[in-house]
N, C-alpha and C positions, 0 to 999 in steps of 0.2 A: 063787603065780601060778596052781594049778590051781584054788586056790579063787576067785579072780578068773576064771578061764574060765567055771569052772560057775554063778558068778552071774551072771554076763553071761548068758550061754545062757538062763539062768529069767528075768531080769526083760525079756531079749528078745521072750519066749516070752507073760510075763505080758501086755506093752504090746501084743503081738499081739492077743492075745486081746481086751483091755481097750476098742481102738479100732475091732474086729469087734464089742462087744456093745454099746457107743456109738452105731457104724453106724448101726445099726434102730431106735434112739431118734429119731422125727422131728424136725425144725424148719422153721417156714415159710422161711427163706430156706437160698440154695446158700453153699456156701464163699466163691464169687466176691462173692454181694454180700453179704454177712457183712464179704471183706476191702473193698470198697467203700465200705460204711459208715463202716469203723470209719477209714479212710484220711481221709475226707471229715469223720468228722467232730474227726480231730485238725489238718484245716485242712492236707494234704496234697494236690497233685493232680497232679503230675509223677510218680508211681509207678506202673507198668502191672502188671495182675495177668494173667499169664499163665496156659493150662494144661502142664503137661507129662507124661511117661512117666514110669511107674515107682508105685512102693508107699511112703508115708511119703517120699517125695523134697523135698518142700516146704522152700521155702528163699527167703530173702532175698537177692538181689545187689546190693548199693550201687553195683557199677559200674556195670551195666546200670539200676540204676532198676526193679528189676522183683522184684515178689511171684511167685516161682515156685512153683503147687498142682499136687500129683496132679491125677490126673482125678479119680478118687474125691471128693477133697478139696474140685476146682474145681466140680464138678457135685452131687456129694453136698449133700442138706438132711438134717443128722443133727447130733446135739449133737458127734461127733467130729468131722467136716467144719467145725467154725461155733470149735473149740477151735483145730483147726490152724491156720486162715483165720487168727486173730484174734492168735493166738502170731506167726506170721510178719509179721503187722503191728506185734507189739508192737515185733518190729528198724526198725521202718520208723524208727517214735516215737521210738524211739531214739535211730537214726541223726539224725533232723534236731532232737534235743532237747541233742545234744552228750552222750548216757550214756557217763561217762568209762571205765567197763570196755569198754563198745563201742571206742571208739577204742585203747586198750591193742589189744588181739585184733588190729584193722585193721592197727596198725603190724608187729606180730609178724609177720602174713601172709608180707609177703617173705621175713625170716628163716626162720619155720617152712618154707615152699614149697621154699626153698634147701638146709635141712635133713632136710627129710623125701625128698627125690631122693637125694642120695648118701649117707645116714647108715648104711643098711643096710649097703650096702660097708665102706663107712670103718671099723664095728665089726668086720666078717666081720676083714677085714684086720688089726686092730688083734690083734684072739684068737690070729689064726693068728702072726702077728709080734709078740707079747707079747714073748718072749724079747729078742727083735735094736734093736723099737723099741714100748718102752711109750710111750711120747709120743700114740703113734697112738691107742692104745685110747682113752687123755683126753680126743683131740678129738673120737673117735664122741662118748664118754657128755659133751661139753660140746654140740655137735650137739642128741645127742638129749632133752637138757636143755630146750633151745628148744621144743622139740614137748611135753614134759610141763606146763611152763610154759603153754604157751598153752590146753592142755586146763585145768587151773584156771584162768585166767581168762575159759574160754569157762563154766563155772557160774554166775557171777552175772548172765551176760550173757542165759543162756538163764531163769536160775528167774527176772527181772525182766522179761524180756518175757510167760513164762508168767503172773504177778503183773498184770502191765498188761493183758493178755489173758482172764482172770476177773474181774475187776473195772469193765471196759467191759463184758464180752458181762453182767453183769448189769442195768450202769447203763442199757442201751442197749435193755433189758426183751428179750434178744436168747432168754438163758436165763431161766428162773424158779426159784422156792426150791427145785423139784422137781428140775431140769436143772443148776442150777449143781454140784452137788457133782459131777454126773455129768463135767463142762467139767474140775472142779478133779482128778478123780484119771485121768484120759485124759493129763494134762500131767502132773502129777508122776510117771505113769511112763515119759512120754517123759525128763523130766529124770533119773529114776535113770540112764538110758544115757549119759548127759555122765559122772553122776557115777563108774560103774564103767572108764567109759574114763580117767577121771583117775586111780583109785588102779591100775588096773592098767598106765596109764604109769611111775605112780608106782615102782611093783613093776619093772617091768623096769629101770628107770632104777637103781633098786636091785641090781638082779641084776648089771649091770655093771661097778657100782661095787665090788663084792663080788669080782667077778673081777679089777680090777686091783688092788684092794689085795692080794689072796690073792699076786699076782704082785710086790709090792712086800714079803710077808714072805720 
């Protein structure tokens, strides 16, 4: 688990860095109409591209209908701004193309949302009441099974829109042979961060489990 802290922290550190040196790589268009584009031209037009607050906050909401960009992201004309724009459209594609790990993730939502509010307690309590009532600790580590779960199926959901999202900003002469490698390693270090958040669910879900068998010898 520490070694999972300390990669996290670096390839944190890395994707920091990597979408600052992207930055100052120009491009003639902003995020906004990068994600415009690429909306329009998968034959989308109900989906509003918003700006919002914050650093790497960018995100798609299916309820809302709505491309949510940094400002950076929204105003930015950079091969980072035009990688983000274009990943968060690839959920759009997605969503209205029926991508079946999309709609997995979708379902999971209520369950994880349910699970990740009381799960924390439900463990504390389980550890502390091992003795009186193992039952308890089961339902944390089955709880927070739901949430490790949905973190690997949130992987293919993200590397498939990052996939859709290189392959349009080329097709669309958005990047060039010069700029696309630059689009393709800005997104795969966003994707390591899904992927360290999965094995380091993975590890705690682990460590749980470890504690109540220890309590069942």
């Amino acid at each position: 688990m520490i070694v999972v802290m300390v990669l996290s922290m670096l390839i944190q550190s890395r994707l920091t860095s990597r979408f600052r040196k992207y930055s100052n790589v120009p491009l003639d268009r902003s995020g906004a109409e990068v994600a415009r584009l690429m909306l329009q031209a998968h034959g989308i037009h109900d989906v509003s591209i918003v700006s919002i607050e914050g650093t790497l906050t960018d995100h798609y909401n299916p309820t809302t209908r709505t491309v949510n960009l940094s400002r950076d992201v929204y105003q930015g004309r950079s091969v980072a701004a035009a990688a983000v724009a274009a990943h968060e459209c690839g959920h759009v594609v997605q969503h209205a193309q029926g991508y079946a790990p999309l709609r997995l993730r979708s379902a999971l939502v209520p369950v994880v949302s349910f699970s990740s509010n009381i799960v924390s307690w439900v463990l504390l309590a389980g550890v502390v009441f091992i003795n009186v009532f193992p039952s308890l600790m089961w339902f944390g580590i089955a709880l927070f099974a739901m949430t490790t779960l949905f973190s690997f199926v949130t992987l293919p959901v993200e590397i498939d829109a990052s996939r859709r999202a290189v392959k349009w900003l080329q097709s669309a002469g958005i990047t060039t042979e010069k700029t696309r490698p630059m689009s393709v390693d800005a997104l795969k270090w966003a994707a390591y961060t899904y992927v360290i958040a999965a094995v380091s669910s993975l590890a705690t879900l682990l460590y749980y489990i470890s504690i109540a068998n220890g309590r069942r010898r």
